[in-house]
C-alpha positions as CSV (number, residue, x, y, z in Angstrom):
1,X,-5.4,6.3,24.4
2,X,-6.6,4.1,27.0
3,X,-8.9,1.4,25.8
4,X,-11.8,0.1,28.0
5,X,-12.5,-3.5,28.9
6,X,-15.0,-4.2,25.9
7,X,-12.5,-1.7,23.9
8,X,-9.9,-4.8,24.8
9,X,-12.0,-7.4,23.6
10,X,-13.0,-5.5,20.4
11,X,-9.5,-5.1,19.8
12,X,-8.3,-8.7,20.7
13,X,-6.0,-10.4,18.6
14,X,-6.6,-14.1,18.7
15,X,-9.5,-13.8,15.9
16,X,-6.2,-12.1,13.7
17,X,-4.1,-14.9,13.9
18,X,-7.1,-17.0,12.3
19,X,-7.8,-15.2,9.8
20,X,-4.1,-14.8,9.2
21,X,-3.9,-18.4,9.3
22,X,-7.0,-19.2,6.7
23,X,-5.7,-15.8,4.3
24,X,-2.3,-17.3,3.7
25,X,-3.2,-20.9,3.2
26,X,-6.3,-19.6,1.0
27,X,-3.5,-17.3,-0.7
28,X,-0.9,-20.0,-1.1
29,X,-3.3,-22.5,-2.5
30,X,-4.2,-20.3,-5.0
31,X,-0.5,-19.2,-6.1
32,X,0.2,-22.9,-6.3
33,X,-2.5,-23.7,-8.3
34,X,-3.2,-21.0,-10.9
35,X,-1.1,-20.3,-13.7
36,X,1.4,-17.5,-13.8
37,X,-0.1,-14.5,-15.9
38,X,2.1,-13.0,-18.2
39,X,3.1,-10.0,-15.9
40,X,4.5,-12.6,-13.6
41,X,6.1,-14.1,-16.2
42,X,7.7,-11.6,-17.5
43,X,9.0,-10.3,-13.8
44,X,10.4,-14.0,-13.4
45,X,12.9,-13.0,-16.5
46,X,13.9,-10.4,-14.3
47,X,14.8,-12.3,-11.4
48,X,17.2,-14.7,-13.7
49,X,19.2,-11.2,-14.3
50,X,19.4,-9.3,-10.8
51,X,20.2,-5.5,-11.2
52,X,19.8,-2.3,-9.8
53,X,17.1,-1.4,-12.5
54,X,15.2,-2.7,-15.4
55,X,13.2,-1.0,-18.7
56,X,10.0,-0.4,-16.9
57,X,10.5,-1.0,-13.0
58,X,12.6,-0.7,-10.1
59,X,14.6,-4.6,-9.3
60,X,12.3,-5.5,-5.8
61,X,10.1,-7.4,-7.9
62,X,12.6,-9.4,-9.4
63,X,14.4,-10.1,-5.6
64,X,10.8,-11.3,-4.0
65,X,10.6,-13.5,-7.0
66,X,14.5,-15.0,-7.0
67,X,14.2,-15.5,-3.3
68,X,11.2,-17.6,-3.5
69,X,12.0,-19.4,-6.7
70,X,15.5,-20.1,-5.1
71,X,14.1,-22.9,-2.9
72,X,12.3,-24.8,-5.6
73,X,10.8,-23.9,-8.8
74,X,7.2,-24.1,-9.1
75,X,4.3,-20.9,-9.3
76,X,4.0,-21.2,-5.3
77,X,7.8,-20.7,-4.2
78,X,8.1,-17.8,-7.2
79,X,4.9,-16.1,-5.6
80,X,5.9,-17.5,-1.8
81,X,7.1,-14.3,-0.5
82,X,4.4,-11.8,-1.9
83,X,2.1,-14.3,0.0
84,X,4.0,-14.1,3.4
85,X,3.9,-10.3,3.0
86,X,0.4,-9.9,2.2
87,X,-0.5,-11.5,5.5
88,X,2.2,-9.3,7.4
89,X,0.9,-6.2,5.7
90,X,-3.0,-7.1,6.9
91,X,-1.1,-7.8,10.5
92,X,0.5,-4.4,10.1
93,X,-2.6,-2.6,9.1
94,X,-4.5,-4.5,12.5
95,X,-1.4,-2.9,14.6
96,X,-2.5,0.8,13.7
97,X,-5.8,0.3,14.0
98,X,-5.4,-1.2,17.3
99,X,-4.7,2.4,18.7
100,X,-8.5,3.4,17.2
101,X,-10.1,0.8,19.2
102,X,-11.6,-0.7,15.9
103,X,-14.2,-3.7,15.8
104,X,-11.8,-7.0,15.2
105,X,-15.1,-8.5,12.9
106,X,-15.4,-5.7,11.4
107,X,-11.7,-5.5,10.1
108,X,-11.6,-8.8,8.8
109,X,-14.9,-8.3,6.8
110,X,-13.8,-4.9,5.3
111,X,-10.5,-7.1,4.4
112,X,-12.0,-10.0,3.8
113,X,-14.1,-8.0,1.3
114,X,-11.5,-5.6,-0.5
115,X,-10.8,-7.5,-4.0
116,X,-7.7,-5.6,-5.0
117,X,-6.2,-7.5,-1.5
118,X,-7.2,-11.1,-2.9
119,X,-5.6,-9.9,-5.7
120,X,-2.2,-9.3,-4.6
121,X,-2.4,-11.8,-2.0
122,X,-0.5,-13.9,-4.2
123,X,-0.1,-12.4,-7.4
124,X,3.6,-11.0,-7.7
125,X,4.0,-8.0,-9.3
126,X,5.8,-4.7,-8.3
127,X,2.5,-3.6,-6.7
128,X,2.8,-6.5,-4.4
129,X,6.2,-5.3,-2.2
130,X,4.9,-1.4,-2.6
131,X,1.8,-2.5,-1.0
132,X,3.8,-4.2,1.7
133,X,6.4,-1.3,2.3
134,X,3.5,1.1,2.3
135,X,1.8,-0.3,5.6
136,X,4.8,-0.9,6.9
137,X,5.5,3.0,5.7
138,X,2.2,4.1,7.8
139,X,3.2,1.9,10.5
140,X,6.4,3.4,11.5
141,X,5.1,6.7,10.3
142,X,2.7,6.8,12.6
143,X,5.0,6.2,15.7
144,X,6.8,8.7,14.2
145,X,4.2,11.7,14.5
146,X,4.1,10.6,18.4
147,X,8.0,10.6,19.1
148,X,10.5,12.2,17.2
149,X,13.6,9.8,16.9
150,X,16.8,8.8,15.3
151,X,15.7,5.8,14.9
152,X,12.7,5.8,13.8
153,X,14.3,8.0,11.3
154,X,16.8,5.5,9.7
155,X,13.7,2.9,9.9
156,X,11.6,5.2,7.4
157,X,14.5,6.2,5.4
158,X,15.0,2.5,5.0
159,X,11.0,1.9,4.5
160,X,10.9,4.8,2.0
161,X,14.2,3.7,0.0
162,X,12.6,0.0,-0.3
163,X,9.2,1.4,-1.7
164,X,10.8,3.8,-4.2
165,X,12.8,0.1,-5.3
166,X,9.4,-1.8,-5.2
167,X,7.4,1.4,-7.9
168,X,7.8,5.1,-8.6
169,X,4.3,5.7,-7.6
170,X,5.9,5.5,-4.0
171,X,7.1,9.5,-4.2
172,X,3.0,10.0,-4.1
173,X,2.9,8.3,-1.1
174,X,5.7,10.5,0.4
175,X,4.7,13.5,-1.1
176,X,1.1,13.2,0.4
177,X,2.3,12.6,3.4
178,X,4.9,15.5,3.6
179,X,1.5,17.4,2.4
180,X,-0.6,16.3,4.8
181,X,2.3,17.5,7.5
182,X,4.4,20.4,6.6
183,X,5.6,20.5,9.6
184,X,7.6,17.8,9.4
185,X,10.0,20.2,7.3
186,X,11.1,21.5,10.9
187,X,12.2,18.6,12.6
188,X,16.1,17.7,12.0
189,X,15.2,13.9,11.6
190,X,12.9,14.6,8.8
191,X,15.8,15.7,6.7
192,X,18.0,12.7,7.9
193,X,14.7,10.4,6.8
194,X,15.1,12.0,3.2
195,X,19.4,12.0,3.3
196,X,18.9,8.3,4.4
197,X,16.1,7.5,1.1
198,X,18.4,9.1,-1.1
199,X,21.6,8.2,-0.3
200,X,20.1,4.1,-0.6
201,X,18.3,4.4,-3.8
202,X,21.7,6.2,-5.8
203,X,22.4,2.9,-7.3
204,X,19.4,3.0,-9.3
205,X,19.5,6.7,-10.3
206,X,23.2,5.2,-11.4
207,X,21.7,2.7,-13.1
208,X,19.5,4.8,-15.1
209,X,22.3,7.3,-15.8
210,X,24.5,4.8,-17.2
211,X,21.9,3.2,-19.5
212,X,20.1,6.5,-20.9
213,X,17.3,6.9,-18.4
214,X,15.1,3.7,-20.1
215,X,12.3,4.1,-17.7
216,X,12.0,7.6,-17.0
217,X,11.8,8.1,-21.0
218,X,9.0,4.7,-21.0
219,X,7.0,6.1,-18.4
220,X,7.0,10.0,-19.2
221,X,7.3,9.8,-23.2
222,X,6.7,6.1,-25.1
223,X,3.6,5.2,-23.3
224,X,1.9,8.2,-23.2
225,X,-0.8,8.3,-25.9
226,X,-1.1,11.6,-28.3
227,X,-4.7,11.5,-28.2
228,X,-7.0,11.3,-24.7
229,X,-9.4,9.1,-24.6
230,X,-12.5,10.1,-22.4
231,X,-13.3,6.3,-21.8
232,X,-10.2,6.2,-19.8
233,X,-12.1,8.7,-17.4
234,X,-15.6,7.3,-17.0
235,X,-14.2,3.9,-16.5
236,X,-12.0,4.8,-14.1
237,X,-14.2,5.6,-11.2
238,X,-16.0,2.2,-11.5
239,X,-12.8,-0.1,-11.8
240,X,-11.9,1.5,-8.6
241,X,-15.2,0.4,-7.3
242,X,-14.5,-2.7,-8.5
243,X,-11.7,-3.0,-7.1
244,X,-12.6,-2.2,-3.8
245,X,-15.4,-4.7,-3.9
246,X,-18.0,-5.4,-6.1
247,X,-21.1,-5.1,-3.4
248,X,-19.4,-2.7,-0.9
249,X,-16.9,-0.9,-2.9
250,X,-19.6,2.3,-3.0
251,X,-20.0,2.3,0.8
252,X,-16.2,2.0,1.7
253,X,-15.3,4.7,-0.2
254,X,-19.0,7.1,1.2
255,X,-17.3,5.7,4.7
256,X,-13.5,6.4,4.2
257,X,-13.6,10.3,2.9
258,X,-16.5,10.7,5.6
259,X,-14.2,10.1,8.3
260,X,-13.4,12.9,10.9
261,X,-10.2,14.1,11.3
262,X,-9.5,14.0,14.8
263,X,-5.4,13.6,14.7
264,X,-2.4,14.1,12.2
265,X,-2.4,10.3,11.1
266,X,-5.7,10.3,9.9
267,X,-5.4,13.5,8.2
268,X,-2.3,11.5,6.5
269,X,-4.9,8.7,5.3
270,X,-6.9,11.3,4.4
271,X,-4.7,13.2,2.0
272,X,-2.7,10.1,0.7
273,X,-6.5,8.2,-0.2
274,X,-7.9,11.4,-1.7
275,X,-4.9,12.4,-3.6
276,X,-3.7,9.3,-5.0
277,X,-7.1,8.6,-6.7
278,X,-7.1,11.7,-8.1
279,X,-3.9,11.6,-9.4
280,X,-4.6,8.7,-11.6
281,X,-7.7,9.8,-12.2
282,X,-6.5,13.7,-13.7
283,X,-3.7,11.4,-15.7
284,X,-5.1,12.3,-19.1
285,X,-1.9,10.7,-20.5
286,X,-2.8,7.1,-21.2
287,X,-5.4,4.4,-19.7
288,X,-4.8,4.3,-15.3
289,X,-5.0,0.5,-15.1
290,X,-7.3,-0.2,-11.6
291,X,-4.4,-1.6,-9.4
292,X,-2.5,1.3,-10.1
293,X,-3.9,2.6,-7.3
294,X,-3.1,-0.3,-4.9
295,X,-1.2,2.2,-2.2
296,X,-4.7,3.9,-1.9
297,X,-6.2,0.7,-0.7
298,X,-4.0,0.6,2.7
299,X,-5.9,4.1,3.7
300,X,-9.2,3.4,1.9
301,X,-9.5,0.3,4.4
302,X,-7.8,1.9,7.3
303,X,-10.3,5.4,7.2
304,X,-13.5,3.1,6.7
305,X,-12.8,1.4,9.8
306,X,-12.3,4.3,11.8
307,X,-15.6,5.6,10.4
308,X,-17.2,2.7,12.1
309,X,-16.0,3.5,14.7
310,X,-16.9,6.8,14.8
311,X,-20.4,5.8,14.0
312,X,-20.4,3.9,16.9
313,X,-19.5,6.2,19.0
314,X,-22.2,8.7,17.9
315,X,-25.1,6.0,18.5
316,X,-23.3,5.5,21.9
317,X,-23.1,9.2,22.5
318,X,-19.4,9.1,24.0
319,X,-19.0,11.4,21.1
320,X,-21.0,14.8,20.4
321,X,-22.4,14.7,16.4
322,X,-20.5,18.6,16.2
């Protein structure tokens, strides 16, 4: 795509790097100054013990935390690397959208303005390195539609491999995708993608293996409640709302699955955002805390802003309402 002069401008990057620059200070400041909550806390004990696999969760938690708390022990080193990825992820996510020609302003107020990204600006959790493997995930992915390589094929394999270690909610994210695609199934480097996932994430499945599946048998069996609970529905749609902003959170989402789908990546965003929310919202299993859904945020934000864009395209009539 060939981006005109005031497309250029739009799409500029020097207002980036100063929001970059005011998100991670505003993001370290508060990981310095706020108290760990328990999660953290508890991931932190995790971190003194590296392994392939804990009770609940995969170990990349527990290696963001251990390198960060490695250089001096204090709330800001332990959360130090979620905060340098946050701001690379919100780079990341500029990066694709820089092919849609999307309004610079306009990206850093639909960021600025997305809670669940304050949130895990700093706050270390396992949602905090899925998020980040995620973008980079659509990043490379969406090369990857455009030019079928090798190497691009050992980079997802390695992207995918590091999300399934960061939370098992990552197989959504590449099940989605492979749904949203199935001809992806044809190409020869699609299978070396999967090869490549699996053959790096075998120490875990080891790990599991050798201690009696503790997670799989958490996840599927001990925490799922006997009983459902229809207040785990209805309050499901507004903590997503919440979640994506407590003013706009209504108009992101009318924006985001409004969005024409004019190529196979947004189709991708497409599937991934609608399907993910459903997901946890079908779950009749147990409660689906809000930030499970944190991987549906990187395409909620990314479709919105291509709906702008479309919008603006219709009031300029480059682009035919039908």
């Amino acid at each position: 795509m060939t981006l005109s002069p005031a497309q250029k401008i739009q799409t500029s990057d020097k207002p980036i790097w100063y929001f970059l620059l005011g998100w991670t200070i505003f993001n370290a400041l508060q990981a310095g100054t706020l108290e760990l909550h328990a999660d953290e806390a508890y991931y932190w004990m995790y971190s003194r013990y590296l392994d392939w696999g804990y009770f609940d969760h995969p170990p990349m938690v527990a290696l963001f935390i251990r390198i960060g708390d490695s250089l001096m022990h204090n709330e800001l080193c332990l959360r130090l690397i979620t905060v340098l990825t946050s701001s690379t992820a919100i780079y990341i996510l500029w990066l694709i959208l820089k092919k849609y020609a999307v309004d610079v302003w306009a990206f850093i107020l639909v960021v600025s303005g997305t809670l669940i990204l304050h949130i895990y600006g700093f706050t270390t959790t396992p949602d905090a390195p899925l998020f980040f493997f995620a973008v980079l995930f659509y990043y490379f992915y969406q090369r990857y539609i455009e030019e079928d390589s090798w190497l691009l094929a050992i980079i997802l394999g390695l992207v995918i491999a590091c999300m399934l270690y960061s939370k098992y909610h990552a197989v959504l994210l590449v099940a989605f995708t492979i749904i949203s695609n199935i001809k992806l199934l044809k190409r020869p480097t699609f299978w070396a993608i999967a090869a490549i996932a699996v053959a790096l994430f075998i120490p875990h499945i080891l790990w599991q293996v050798q201690h009696g599946y503790p997670s799989v048998n958490y996840h599927l069996y001990e925490r799922a409640v006997k009983v459902y609970n229809p207040e785990n529905s209805y309050l499901y749609v507004p903590g997503q709302l919440l979640m994506a902003g407590p003013l706009v959170g209504w108009f992101l989402f009318y924006a985001a699955f409004t969005t024409k789908i004019k190529d196979t990546f947004i189709r991708c965003l497409m599937v991934n955002g609608i399907g993910i929310f459903a997901f946890f919202f079908t779950t009749f299993r147990g409660e689906a805390q809000p930030h499970w859904t944190l991987i549906a945020f990187a395409p909620l934000v990314m479709l919105a802003l291509i709906r702008f864009k479309q919008w603006g395209a219709y009031r300029n009539g480059s682009i035919p309402w039908h």
